[in-house]
MARBA-577834 format. One record per residue (C-alpha): residue number from 1; residue in one letter; x, y, z. Coordinates in steps of 0.25 Angstrom, whole numbers, always signed. Each point is the difference from the previous one (the first is absolute). Layout:
// MARBA-577834
 pos code    xx    yy    zz
 NUM    A     X     Y     Z
...
END
This chain:
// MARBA-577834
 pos code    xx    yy    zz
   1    X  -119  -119   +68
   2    X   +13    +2    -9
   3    X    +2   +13    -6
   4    X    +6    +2   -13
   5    X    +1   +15    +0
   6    X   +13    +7    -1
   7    X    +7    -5   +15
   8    X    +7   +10    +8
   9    X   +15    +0    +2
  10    X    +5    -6   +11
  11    X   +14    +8    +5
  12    X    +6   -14    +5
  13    X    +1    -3   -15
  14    X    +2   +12    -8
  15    X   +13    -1    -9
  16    X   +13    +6    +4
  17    X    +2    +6   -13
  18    X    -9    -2   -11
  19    X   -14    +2    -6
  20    X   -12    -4    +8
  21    X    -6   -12    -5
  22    X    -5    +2   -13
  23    X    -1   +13    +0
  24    X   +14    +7    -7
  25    X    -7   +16    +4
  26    X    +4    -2   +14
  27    X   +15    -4    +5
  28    X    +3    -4   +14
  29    X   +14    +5    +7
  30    X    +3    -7   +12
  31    X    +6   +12    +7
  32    X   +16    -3    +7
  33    X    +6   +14    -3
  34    X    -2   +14    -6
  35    X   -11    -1   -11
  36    X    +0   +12    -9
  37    X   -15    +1    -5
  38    X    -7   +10    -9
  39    X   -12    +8    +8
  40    X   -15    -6    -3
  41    X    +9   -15    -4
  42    X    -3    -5   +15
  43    X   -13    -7    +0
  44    X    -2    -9   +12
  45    X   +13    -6   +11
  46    X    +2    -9   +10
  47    X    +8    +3   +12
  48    X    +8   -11    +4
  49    X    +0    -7   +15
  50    X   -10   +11    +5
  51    X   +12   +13    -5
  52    X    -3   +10    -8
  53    X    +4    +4   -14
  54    X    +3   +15    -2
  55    X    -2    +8   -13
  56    X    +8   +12    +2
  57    X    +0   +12   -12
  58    X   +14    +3    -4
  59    X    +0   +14    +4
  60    X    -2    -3   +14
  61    X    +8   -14    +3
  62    X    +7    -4   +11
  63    X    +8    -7   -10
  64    X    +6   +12    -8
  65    X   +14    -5    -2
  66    X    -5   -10    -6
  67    X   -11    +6    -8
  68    X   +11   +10    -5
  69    X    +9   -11    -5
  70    X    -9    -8    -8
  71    X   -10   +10    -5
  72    X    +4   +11    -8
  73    X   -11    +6    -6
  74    X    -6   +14    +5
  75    X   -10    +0   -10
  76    X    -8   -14    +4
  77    X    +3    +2   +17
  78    X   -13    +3    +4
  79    X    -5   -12    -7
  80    X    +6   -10    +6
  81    X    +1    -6   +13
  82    X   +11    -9    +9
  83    X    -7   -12    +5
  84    X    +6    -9   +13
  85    X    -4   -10    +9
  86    X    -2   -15    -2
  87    X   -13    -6    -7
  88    X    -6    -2   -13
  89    X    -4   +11    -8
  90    X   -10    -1   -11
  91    X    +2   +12   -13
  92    X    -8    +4   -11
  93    X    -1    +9   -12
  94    X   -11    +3   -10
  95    X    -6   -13    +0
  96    X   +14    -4    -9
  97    X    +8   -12    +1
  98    X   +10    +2    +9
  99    X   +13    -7    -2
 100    X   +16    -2    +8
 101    X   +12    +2    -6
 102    X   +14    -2    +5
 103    X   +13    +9    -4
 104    X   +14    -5    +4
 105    X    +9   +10    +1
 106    X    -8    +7   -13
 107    X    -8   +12    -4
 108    X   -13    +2    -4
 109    X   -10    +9    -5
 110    X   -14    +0    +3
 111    X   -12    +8    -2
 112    X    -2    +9   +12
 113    X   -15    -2    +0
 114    X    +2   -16    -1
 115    X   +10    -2   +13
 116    X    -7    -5   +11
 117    X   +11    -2   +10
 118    X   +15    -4    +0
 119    X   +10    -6   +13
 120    X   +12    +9    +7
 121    X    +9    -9   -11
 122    X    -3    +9   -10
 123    X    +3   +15    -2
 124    X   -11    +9    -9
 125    X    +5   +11    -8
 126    X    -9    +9    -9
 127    X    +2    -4   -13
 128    X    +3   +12   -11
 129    X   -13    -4    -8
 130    X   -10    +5    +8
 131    X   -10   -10    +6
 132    X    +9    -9    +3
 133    X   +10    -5   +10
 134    X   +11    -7    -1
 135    X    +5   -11   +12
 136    X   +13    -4    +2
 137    X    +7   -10    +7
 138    X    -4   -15    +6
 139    X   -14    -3    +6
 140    X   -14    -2    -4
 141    X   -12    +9    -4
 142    X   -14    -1    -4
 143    X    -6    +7   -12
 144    X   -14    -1    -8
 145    X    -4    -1   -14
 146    X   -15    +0    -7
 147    X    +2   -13    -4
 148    X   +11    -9    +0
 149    X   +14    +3    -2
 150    X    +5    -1   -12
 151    X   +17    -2    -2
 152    X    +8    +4   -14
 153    X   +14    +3    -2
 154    X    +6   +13    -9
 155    X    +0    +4   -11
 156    X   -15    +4    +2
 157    X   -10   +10    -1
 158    X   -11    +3    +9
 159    X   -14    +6    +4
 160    X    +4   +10   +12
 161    X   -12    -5    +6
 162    X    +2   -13    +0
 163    X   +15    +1    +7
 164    X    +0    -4   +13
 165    X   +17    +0    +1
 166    X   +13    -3    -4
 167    X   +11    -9    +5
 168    X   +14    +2    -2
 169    X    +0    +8   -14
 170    X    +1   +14    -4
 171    X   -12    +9    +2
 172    X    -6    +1   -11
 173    X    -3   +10   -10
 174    X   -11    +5    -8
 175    X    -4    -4   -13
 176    X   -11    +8    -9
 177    X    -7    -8   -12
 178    X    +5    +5   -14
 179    X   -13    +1    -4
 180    X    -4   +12   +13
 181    X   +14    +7    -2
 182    X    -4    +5   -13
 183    X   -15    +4    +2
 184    X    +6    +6   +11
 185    X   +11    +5    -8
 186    X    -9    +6   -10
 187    X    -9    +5   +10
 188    X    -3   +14    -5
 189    X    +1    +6   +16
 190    X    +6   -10   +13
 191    X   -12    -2    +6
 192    X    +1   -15    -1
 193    X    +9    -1   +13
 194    X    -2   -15    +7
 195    X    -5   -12    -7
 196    X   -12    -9    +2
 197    X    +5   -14    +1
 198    X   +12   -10    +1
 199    X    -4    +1   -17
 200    X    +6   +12    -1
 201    X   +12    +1   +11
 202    X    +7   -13    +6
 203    X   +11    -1   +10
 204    X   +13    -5    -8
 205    X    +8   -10    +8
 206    X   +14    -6    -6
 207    X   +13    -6    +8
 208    X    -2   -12    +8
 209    X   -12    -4   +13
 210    X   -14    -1    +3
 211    X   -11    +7    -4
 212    X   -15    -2   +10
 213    X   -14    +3    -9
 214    X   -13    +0    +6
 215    X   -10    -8    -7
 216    X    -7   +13    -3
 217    X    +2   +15    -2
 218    X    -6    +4   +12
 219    X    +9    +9    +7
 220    X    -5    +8   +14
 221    X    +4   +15    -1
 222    X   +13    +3    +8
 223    X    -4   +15    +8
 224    X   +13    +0    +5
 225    X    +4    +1   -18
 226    X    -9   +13    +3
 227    X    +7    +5   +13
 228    X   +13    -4    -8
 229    X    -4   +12   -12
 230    X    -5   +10   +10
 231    X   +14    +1    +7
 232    X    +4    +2   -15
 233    X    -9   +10    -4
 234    X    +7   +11   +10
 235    X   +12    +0   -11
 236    X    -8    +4   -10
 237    X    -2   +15    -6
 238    X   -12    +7    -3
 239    X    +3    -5   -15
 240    X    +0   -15    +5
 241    X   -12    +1    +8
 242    X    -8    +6   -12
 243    X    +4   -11    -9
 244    X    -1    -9   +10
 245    X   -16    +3    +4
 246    X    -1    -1   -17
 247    X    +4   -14    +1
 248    X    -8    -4   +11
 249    X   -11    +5    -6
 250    X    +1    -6   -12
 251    X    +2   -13    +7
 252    X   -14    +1    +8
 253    X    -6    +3   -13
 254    X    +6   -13    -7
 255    X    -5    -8   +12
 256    X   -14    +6    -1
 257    X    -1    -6   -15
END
C-alpha cells in the first residue's frame, strides 16, 4: 500500500540551510559553529554522528567571551540561548514564514520579536527604537514575517506593524497624519495619547537602503518594550506618575471601544 499522507523527514536529506520542503514556516541550520537562537524558536535537532547539540542560556555559558563580544544587549539576555555542536537543527516561529538573509560587512535592524537566530559573524546591539535590535557586521541570520517579505527603498512611509527591519538607512522617524495632529490639536483636554493604526502614525524613512514589511499588520507584543518603560518609570516624580496613570487609563479605555 502507498501512503500519500504527509511523509516524515528523513535527517540524511534535511537541507543545510534552507526551508523544508514546501513548507517556508520551518528553516533548517545545519549547525558547524556558535548559533545564536531566540528561546521557544528551537523546534526539533538532529545530533550529527551519534554527538550532541548543546543549547546553553547566555547567562550561564561556557562560552562567555564570546557571548560578551557579540551580544550586547542586557535587556534581551534571558531570551536567548548559544547553540553548539554539529547536526541539523530545525526552527520555527508562530506558524510564519521564515526566511535567511545575508549581511556583508552591513548593519541591520530587525524586529526584536521577529529574530529567530543569527551566526557568531554577526554582533547584535539594541537598537534606540525600542523593540528592535540592530546586527552589525558579516554573517547570516534568520528572521520571521506574517507573510512574505515585502522589500521597498526610502523615501517611504510605514505602518509600524507591518515593519519587520531596516537595512543600511537612517532610523526612522515618526510621522502623525495631518488630519489626527489637528483633532488631537484641538482636543479640548490631552487625553488622546497613542493612535489606533498605521492611518494615523507611520514610520518616516528618507536617505538611502532597504526597508522589510510583512505582508500583514500583525505584530507580536515585545514584553521586553514593557521591561524597557519599567526601568524608566523610576525617574519619574510623583507628577509624572500621576499624568502617566491618566494616560494609561485613558488608553485601556479607548481599546475597550
Amino acid at each position: 500500500m502507498t501512503s500519500t499522507g504527509p511523509q516524515p523527514l528523513d535527517p540524511q536529506t534535511l537541507p543545510d540551510h534552507d526551508n523544508l520542503p514546501d513548507n517556508p514556516y520551518a528553516y533548517c541550520v545545519r549547525l558547524t559553529g556558535p548559533l545564536f537562537v531566540q528561546t521557544g524558536r528551537m523546534i526539533a535537532y538532529y545530533p550529527a554522528g551519534g554527538g550532541t547539540i548543546r543549547f546553553e542560556p547566555l547567562t550561564v555559558t561556557s562560552l562567555t567571551s564570546m557571548v560578551a563580544s557579540h551580544f550586547s544587549s542586557p535587556l534581551y539576555s534571558r531570551d536567548w540561548v548559544v547553540a553548539t555542536g554539529q547536526g541539523h537543527v530545525l526552527l520555527g516561529d508562530r506558524g510564519y514564514d521564515i526566511n535567511s538573509y545575508d549581511l556583508d560587512d552591513g548593519n541591520l535592524t530587525v524586529r526584536a520579536a521577529n529574530l529567530l537566530a543569527f551566526d557568531a559573524g554577526l554582533e547584535l546591539k539594541e537598537s534606540i527604537i525600542p523593540g528592535f535590535l540592530t546586527l552589525i557586521g558579516t554573517g547570516k541570520f534568520l528572521a520571521s514575517s506574517s507573510g512574505p517579505v515585502i522589500f521597498v527603498e526610502p523615501p517611504v512611509r510605514v505602518d509600524p506593524e507591518a515593519l519587520v527591519g531596516w537595512a543600511d538607512c537612517p532610523a526612522p522617524s515618526q510621522h502623525f497624519d495631518a488630519g489626527w495632529m489637528g483633532h488631537f490639536l484641538g482636543a479640548a483636554r490631552g487625553a488622546l495619547f497613542g493612535t489606533r493604526s498605521g492611518e494615523e502614525r507611520q514610520y518616516d524613512f528618507t536617505g538611502a537602503g532597504t526597508v522589510l514589511l510583512q505582508s500583514s499588520e500583525r505584530a507580536l507584543e515585545d514584553p521586553h518594550v514593557l521591561r524597557r518603560l519599567e526601568g524608566e518609570v523610576d525617574q519619574l516624580g510623583d507628577g509624572q506618575l500621576r499624568h502617566l496613570a491618566g494616560v494609561i487609563q485613558s488608553r485601556l479605555a479607548q481599546n475597550q471601544q
